[in-house]
PDB file of N, CA, C and O in Angstrom:
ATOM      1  N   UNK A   1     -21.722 -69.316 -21.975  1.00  0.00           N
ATOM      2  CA  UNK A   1     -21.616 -68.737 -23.306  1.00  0.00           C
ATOM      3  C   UNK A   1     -22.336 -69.632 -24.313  1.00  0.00           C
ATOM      4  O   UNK A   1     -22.295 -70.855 -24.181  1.00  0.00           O
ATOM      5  N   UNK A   2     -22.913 -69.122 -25.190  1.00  0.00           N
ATOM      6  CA  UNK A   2     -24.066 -69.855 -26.568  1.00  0.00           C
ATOM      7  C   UNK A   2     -22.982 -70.671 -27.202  1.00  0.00           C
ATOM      8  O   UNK A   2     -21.841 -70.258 -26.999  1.00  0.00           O
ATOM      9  N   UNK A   3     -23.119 -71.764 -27.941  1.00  0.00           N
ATOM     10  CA  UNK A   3     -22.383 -72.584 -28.553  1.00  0.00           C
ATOM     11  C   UNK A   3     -23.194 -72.074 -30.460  1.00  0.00           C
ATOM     12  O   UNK A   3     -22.605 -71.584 -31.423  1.00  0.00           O
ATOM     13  N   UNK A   4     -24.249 -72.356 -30.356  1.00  0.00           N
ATOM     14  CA  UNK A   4     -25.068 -71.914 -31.547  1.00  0.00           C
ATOM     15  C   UNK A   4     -24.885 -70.554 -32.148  1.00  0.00           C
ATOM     16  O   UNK A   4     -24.868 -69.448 -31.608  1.00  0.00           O
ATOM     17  N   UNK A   5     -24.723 -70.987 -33.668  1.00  0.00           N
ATOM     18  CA  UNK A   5     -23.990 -69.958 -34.280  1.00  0.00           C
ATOM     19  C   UNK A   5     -25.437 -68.877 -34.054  1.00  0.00           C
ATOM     20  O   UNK A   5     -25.238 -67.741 -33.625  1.00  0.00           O
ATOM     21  N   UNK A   6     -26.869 -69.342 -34.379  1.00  0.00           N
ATOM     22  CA  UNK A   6     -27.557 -68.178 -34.146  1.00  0.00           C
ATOM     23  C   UNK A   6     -27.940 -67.872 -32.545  1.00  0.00           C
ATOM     24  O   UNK A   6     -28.816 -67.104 -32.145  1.00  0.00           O
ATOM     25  N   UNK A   7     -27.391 -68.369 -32.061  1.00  0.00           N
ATOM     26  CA  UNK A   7     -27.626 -67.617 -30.155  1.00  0.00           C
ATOM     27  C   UNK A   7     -26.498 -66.561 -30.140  1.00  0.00           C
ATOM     28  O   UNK A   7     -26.761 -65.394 -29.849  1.00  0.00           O
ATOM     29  N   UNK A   8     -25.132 -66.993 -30.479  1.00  0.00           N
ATOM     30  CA  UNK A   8     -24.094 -65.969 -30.704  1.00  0.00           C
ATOM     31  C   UNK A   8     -24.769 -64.445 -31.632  1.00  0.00           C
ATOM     32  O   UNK A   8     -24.576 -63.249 -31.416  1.00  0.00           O
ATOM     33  N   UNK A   9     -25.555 -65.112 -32.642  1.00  0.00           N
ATOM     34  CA  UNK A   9     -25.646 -63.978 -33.628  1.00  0.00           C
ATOM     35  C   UNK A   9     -26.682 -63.318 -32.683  1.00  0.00           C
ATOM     36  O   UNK A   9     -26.515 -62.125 -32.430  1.00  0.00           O
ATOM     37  N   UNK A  10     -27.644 -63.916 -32.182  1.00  0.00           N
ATOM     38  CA  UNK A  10     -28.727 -62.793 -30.830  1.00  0.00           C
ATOM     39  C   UNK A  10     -27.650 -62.456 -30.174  1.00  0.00           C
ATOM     40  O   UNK A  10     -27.017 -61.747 -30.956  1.00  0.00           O
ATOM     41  N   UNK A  11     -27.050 -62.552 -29.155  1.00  0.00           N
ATOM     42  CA  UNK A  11     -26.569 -61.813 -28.358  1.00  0.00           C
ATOM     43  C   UNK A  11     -26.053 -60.674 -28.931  1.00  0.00           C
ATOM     44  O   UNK A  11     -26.064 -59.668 -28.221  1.00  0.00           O
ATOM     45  N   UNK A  12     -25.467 -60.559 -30.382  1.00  0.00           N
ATOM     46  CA  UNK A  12     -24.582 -59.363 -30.705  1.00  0.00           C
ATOM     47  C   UNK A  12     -25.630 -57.934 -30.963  1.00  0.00           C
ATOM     48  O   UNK A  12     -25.352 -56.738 -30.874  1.00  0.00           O
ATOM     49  N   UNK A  13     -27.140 -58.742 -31.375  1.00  0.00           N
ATOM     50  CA  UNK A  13     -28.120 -58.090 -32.079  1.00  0.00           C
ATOM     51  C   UNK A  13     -28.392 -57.325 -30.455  1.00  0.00           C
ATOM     52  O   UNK A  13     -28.063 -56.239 -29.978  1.00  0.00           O
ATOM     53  N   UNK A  14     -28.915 -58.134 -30.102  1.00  0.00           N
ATOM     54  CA  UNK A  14     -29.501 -57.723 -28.301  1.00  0.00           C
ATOM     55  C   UNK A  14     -28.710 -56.592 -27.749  1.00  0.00           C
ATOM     56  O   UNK A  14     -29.285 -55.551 -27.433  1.00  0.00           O
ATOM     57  N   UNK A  15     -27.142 -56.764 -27.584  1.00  0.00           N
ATOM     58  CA  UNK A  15     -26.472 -55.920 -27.206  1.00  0.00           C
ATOM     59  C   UNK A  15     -26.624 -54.492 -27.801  1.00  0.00           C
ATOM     60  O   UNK A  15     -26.801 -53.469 -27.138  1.00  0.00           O
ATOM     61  N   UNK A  16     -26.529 -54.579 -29.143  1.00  0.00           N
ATOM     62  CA  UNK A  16     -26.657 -53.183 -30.093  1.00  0.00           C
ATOM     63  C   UNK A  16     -28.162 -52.811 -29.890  1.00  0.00           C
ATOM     64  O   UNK A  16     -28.373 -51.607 -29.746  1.00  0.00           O
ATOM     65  N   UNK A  17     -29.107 -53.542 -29.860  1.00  0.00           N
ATOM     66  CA  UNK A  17     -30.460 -52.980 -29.608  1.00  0.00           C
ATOM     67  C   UNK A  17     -30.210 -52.441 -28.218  1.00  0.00           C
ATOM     68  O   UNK A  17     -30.486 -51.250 -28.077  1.00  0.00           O
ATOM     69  N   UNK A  18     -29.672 -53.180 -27.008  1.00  0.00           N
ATOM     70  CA  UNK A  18     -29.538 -52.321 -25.742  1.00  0.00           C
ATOM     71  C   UNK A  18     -29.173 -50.811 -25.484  1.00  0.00           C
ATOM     72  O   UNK A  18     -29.661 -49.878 -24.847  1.00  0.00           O
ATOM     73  N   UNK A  19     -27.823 -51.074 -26.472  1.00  0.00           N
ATOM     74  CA  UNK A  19     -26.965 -49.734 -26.671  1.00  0.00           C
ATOM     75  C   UNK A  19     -27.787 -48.508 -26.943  1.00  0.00           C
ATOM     76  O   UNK A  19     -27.727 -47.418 -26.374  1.00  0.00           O
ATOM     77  N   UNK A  20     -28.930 -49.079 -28.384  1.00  0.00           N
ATOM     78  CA  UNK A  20     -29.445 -47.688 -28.891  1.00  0.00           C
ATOM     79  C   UNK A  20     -30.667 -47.582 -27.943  1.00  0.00           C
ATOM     80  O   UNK A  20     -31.091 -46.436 -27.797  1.00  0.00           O
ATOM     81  N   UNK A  21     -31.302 -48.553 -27.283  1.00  0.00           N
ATOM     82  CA  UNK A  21     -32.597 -48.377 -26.802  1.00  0.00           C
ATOM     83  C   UNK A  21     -31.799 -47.272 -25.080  1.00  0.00           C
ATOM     84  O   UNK A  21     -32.401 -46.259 -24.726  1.00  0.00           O
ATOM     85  N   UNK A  22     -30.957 -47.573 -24.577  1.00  0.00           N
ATOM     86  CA  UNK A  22     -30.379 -46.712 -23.652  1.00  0.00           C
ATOM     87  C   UNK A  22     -29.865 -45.141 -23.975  1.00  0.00           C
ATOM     88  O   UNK A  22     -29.678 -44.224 -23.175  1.00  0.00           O
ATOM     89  N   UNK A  23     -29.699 -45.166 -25.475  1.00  0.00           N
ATOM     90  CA  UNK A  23     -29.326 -43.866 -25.947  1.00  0.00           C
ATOM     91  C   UNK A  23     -30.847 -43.001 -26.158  1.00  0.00           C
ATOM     92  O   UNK A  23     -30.992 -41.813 -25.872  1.00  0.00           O
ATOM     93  N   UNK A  24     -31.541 -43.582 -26.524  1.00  0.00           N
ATOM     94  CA  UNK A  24     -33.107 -42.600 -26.509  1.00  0.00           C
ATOM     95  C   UNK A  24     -33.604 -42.823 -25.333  1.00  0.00           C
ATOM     96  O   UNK A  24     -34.032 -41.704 -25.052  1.00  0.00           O
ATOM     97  N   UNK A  25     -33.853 -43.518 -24.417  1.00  0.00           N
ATOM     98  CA  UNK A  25     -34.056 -43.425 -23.124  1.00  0.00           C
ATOM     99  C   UNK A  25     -33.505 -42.076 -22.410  1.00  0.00           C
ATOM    100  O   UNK A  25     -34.177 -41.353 -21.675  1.00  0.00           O
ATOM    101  N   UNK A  26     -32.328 -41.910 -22.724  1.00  0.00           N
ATOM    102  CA  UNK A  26     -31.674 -40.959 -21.588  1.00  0.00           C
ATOM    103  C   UNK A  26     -31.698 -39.787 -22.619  1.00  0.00           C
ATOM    104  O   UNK A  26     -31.448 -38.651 -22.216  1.00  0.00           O
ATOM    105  N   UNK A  27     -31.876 -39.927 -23.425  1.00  0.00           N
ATOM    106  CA  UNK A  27     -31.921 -38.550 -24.434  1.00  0.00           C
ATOM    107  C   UNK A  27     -33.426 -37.562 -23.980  1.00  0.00           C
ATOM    108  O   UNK A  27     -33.512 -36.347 -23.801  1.00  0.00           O
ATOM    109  N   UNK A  28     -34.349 -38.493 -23.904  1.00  0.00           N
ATOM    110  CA  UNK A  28     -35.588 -38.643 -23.361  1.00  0.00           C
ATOM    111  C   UNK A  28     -35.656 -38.062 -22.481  1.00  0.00           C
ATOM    112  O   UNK A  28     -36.326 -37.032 -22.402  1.00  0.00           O
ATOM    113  N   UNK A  29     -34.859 -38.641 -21.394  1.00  0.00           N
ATOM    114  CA  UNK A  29     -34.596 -38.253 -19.920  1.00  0.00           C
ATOM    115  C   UNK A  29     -34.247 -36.829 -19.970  1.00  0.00           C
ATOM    116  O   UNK A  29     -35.076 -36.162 -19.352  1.00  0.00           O
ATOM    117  N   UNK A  30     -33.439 -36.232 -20.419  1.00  0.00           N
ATOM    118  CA  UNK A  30     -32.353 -35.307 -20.414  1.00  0.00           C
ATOM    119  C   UNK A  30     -33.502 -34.149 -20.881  1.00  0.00           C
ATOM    120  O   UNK A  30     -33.608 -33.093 -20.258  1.00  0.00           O
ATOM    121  N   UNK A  31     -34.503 -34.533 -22.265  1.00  0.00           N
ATOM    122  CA  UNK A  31     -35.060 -33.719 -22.885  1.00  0.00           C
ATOM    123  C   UNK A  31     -36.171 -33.204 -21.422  1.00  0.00           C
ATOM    124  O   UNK A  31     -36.403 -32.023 -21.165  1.00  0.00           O
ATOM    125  N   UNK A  32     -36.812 -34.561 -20.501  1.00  0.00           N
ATOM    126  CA  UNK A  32     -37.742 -34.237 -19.477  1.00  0.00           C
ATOM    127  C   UNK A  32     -37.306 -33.072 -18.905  1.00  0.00           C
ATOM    128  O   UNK A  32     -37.772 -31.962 -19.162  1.00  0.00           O
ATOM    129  N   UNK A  33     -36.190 -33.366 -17.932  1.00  0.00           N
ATOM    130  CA  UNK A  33     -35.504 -32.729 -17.201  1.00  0.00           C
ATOM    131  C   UNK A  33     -34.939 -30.932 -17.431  1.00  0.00           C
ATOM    132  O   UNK A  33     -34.789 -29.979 -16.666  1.00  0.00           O
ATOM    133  N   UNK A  34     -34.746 -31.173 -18.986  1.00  0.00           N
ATOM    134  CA  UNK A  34     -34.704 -29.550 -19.371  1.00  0.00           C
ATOM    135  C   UNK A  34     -35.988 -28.698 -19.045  1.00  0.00           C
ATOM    136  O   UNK A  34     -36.190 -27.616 -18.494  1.00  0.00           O
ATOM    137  N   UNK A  35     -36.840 -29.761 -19.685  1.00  0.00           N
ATOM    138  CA  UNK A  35     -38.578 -28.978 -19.873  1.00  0.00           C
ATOM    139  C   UNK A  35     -39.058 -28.552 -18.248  1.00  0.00           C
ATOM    140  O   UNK A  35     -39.489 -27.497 -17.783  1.00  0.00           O
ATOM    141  N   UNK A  36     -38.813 -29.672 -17.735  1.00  0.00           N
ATOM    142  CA  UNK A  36     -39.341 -29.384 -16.321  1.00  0.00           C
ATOM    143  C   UNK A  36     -38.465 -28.143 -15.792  1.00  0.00           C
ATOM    144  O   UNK A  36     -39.129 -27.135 -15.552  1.00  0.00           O
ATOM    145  N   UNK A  37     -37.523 -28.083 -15.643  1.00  0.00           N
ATOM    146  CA  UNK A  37     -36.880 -26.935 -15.097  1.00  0.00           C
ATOM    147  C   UNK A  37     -36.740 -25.397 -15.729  1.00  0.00           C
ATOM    148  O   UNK A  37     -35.995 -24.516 -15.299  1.00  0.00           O
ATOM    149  N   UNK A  38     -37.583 -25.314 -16.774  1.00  0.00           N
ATOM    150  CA  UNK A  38     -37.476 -24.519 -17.657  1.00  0.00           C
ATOM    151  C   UNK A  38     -38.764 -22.971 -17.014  1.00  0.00           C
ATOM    152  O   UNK A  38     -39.979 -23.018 -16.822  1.00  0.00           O
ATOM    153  N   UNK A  39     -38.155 -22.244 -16.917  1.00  0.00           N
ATOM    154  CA  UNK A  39     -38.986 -21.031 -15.664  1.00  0.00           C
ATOM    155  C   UNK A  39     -39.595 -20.181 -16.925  1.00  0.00           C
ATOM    156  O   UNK A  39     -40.620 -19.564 -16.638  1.00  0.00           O
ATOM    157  N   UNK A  40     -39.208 -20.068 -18.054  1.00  0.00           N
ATOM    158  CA  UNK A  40     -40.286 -19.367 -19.078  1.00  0.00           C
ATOM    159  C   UNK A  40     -41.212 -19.849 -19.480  1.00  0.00           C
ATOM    160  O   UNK A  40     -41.205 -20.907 -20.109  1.00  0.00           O
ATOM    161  N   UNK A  41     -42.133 -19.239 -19.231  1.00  0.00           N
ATOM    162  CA  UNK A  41     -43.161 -20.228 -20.254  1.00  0.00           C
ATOM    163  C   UNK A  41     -43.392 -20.051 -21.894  1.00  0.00           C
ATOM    164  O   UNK A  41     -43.965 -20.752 -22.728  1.00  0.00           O
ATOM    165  N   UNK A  42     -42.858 -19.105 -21.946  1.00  0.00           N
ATOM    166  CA  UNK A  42     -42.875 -19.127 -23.348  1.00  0.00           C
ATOM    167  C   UNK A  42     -41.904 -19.847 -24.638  1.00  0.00           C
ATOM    168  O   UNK A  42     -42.122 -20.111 -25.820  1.00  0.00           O
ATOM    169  N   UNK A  43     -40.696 -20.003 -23.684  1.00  0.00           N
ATOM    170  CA  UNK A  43     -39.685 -20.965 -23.998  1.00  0.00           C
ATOM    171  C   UNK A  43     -40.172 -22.620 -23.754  1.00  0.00           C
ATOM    172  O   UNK A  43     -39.769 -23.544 -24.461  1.00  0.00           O
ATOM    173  N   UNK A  44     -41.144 -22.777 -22.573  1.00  0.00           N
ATOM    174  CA  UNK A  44     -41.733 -23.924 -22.232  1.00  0.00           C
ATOM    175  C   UNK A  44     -42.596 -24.213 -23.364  1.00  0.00           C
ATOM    176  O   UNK A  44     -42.694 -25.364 -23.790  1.00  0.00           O
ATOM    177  N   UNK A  45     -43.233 -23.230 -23.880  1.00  0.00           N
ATOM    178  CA  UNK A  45     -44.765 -23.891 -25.234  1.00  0.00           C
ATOM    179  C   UNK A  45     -43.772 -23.964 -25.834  1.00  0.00           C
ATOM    180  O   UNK A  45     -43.747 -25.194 -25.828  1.00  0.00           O
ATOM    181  N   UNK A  46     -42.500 -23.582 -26.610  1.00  0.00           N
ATOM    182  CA  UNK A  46     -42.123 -23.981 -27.695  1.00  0.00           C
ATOM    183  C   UNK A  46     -41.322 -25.378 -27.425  1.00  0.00           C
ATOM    184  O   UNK A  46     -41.452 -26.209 -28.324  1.00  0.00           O
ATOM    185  N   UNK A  47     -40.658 -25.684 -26.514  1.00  0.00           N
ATOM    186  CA  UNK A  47     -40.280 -26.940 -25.745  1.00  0.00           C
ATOM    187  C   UNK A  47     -41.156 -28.321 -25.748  1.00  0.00           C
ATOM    188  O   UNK A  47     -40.828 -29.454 -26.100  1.00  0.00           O
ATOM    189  N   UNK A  48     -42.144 -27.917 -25.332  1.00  0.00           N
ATOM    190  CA  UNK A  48     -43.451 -28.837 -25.256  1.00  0.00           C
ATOM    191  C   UNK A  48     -43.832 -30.143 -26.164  1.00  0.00           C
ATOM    192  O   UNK A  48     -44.053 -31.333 -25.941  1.00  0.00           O
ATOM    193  N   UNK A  49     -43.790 -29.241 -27.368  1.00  0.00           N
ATOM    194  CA  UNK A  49     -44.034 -30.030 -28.656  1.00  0.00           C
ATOM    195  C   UNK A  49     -43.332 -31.252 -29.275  1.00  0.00           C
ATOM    196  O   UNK A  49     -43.821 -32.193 -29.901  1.00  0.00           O
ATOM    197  N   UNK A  50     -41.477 -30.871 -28.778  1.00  0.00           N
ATOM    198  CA  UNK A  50     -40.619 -31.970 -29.312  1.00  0.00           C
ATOM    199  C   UNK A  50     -40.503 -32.891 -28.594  1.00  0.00           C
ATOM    200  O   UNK A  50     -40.132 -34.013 -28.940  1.00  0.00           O
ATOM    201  N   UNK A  51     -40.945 -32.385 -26.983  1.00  0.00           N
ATOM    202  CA  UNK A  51     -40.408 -33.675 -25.838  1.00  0.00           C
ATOM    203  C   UNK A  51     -41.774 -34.721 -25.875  1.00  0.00           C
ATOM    204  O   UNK A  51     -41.780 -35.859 -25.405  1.00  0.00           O
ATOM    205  N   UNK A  52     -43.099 -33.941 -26.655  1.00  0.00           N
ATOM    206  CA  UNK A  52     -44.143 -34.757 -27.073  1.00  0.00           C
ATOM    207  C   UNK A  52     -44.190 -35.911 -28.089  1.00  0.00           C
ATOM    208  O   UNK A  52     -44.893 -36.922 -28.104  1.00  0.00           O
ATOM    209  N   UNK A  53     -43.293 -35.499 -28.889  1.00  0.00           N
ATOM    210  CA  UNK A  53     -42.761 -36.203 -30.294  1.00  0.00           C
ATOM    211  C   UNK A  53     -41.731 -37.055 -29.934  1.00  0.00           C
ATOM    212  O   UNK A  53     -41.665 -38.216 -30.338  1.00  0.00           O
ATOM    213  N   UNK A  54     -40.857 -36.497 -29.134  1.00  0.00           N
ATOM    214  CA  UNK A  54     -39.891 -37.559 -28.643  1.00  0.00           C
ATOM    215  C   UNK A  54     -40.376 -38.946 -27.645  1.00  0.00           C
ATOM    216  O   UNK A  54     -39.777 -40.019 -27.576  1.00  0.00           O
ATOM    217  N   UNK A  55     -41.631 -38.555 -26.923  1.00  0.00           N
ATOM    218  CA  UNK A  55     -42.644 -39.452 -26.139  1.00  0.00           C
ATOM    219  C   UNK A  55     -42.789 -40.412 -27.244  1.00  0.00           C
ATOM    220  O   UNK A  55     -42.204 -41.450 -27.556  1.00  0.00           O
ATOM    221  N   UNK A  56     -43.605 -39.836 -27.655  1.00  0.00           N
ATOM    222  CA  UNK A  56     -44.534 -40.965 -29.175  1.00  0.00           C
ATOM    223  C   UNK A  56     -43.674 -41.807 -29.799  1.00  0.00           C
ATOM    224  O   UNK A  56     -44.132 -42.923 -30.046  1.00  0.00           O
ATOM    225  N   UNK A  57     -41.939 -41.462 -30.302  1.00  0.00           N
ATOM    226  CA  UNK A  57     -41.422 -41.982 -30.686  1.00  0.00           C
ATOM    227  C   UNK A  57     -41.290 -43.334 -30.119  1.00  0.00           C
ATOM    228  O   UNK A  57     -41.492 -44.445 -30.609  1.00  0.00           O
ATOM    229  N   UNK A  58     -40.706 -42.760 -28.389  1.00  0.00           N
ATOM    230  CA  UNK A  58     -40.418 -43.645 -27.508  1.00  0.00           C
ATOM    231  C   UNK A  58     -41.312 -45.557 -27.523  1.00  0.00           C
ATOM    232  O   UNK A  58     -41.129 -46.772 -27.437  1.00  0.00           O
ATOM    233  N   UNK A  59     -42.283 -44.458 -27.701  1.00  0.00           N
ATOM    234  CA  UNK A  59     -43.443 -45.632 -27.823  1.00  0.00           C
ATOM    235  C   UNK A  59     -43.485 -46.731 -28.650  1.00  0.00           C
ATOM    236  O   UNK A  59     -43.582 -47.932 -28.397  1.00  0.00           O
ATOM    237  N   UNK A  60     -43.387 -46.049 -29.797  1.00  0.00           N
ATOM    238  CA  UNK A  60     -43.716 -46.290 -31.153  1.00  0.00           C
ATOM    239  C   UNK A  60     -42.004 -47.424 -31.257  1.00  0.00           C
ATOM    240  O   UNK A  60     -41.695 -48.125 -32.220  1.00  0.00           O
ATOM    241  N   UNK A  61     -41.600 -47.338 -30.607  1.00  0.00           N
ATOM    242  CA  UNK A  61     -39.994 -48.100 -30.674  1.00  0.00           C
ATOM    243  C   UNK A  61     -40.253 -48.937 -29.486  1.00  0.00           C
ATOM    244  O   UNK A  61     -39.267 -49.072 -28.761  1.00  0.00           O
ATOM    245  N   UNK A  62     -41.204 -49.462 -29.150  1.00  0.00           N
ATOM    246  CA  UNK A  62     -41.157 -49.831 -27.774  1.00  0.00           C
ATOM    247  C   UNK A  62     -40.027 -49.732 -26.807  1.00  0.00           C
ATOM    248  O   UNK A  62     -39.332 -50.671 -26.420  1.00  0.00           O
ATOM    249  N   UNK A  63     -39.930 -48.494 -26.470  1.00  0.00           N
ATOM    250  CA  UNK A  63     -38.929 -48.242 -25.366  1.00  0.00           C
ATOM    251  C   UNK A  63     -39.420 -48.025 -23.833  1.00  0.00           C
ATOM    252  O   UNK A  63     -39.082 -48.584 -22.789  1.00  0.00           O
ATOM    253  N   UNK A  64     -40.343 -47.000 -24.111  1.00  0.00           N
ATOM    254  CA  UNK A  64     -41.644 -46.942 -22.876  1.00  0.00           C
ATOM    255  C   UNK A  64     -43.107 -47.282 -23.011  1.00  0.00           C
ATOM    256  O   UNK A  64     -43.817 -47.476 -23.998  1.00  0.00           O
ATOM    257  N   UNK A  65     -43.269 -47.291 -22.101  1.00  0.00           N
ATOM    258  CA  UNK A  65     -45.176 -48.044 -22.462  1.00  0.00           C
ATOM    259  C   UNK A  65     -45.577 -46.627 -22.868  1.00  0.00           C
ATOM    260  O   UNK A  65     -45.019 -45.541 -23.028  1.00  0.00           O
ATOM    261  N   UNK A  66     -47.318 -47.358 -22.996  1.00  0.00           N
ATOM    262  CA  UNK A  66     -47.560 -46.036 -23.904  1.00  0.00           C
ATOM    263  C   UNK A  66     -48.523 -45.205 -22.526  1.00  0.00           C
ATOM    264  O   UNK A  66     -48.964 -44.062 -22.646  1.00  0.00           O
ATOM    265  N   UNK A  67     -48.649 -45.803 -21.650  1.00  0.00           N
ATOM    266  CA  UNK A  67     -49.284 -45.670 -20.599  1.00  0.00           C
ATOM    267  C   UNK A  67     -48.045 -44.412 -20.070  1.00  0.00           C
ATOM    268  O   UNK A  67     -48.267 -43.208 -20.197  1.00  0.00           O
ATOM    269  N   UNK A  68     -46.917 -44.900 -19.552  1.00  0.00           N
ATOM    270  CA  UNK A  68     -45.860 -44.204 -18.969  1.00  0.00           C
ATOM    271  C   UNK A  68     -46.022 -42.860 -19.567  1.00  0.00           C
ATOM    272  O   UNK A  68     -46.410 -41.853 -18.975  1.00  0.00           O
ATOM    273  N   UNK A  69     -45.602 -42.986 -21.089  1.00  0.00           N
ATOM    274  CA  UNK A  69     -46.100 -41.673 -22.276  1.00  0.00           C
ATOM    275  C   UNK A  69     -46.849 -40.554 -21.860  1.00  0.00           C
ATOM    276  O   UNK A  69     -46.548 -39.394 -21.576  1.00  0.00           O
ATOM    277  N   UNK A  70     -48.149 -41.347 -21.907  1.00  0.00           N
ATOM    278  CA  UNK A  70     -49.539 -40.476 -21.741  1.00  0.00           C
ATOM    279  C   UNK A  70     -49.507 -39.608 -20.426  1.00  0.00           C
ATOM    280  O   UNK A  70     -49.832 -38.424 -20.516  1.00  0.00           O
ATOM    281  N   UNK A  71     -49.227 -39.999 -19.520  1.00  0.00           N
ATOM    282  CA  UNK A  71     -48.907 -39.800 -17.794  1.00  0.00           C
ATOM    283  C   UNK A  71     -47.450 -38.939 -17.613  1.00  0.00           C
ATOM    284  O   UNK A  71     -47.206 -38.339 -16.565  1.00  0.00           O
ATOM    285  N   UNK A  72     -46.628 -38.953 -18.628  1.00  0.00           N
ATOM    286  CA  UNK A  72     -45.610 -37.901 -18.705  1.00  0.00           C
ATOM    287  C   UNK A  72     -46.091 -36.771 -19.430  1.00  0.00           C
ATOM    288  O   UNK A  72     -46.007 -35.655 -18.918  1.00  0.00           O
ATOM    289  N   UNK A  73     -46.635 -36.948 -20.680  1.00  0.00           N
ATOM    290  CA  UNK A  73     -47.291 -36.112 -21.256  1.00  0.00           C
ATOM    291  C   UNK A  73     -47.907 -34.814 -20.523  1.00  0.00           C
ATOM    292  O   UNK A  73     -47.677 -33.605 -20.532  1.00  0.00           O
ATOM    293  N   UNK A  74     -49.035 -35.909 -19.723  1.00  0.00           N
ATOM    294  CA  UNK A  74     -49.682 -35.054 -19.127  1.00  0.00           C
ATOM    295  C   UNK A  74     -49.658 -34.132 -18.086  1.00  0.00           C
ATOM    296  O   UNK A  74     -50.439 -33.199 -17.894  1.00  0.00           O
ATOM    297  N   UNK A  75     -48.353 -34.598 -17.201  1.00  0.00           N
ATOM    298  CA  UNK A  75     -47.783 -34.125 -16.315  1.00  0.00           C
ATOM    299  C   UNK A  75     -47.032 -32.894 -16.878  1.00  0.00           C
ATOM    300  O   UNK A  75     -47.459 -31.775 -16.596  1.00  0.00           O
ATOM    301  N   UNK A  76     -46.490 -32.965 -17.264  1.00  0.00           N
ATOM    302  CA  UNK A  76     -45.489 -31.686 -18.493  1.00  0.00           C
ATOM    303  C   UNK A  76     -46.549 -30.961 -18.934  1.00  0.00           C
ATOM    304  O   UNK A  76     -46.323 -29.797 -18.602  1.00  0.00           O
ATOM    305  N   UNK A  77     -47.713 -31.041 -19.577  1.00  0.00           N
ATOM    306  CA  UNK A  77     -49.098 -30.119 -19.947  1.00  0.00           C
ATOM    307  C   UNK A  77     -49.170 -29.318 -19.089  1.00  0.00           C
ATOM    308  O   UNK A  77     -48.803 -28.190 -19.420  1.00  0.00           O
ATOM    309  N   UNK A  78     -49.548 -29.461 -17.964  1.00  0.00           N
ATOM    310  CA  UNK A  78     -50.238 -29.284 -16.786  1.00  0.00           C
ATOM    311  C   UNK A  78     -48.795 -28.311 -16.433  1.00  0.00           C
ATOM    312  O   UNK A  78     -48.838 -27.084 -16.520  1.00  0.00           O
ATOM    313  N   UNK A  79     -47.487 -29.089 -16.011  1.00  0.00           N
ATOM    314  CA  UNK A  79     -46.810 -27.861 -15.444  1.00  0.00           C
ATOM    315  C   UNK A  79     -46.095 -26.989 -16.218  1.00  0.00           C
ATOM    316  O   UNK A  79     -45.172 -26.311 -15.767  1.00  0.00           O
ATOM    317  N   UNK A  80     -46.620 -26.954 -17.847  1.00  0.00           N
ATOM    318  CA  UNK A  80     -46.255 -25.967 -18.803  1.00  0.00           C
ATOM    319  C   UNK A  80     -47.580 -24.864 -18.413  1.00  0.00           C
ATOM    320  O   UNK A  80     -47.422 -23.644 -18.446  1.00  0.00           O
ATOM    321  N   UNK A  81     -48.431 -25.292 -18.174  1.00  0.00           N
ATOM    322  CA  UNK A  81     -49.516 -24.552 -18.330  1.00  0.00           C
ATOM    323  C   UNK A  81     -49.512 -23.453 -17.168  1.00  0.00           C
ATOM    324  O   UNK A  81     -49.573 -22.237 -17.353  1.00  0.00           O
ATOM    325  N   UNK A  82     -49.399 -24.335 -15.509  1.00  0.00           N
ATOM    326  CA  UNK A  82     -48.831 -23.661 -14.199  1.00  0.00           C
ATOM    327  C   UNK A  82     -47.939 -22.547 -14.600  1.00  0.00           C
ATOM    328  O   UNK A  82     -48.002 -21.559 -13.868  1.00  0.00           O
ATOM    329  N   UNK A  83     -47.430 -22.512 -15.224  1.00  0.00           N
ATOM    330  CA  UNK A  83     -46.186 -21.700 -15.428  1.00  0.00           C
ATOM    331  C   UNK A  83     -46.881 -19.928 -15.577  1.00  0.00           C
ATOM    332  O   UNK A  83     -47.950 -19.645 -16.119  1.00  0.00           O
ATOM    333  N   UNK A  84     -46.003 -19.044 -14.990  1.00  0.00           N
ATOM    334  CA  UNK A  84     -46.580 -17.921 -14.820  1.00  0.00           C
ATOM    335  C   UNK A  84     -45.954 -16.833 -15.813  1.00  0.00           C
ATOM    336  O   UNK A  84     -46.375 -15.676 -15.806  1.00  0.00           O
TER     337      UNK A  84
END
């Protein structure tokens, strides 16, 4: 355990950054997982757009690389597009 009043004060910060960085992660997750399973496509283009925005965010918060992003992105394009 930290003896230093500011190592104590990181750990409390760290923890709460964990907390929220795990809450958009899986929000993230959850948003993938809808899109992908989603059999309309017309419900899929309107879908598309937020789980794109929710990517960028991701990023932009360093939560995921931006590489990971681009490569989810594109994967979701592609099987919005497949869609019949």
């Amino acid at each position: 355990m930290a003896n230093h009043k500011s190592a104590l004060k990181r750990i409390r910060q760290s923890e709460k950054k964990r907390v929220i960085n795990r809450y958009y992660h899986k929000t993230a997750r959850t948003a993938l997982r809808v899109l992908r399973t989603e059999e309309d496509k017309a419900a899929a283009t309107l879908k598309l757009p937020s789980v794109i925005s929710l990517l960028d965010k991701l990023v932009k918060k360093n939560i995921i690389h931006k590489n990971k992003a681009a490569n989810l992105k594109s994967k979701l394009t592609k099987h919005v597009n497949a869609l019949a």
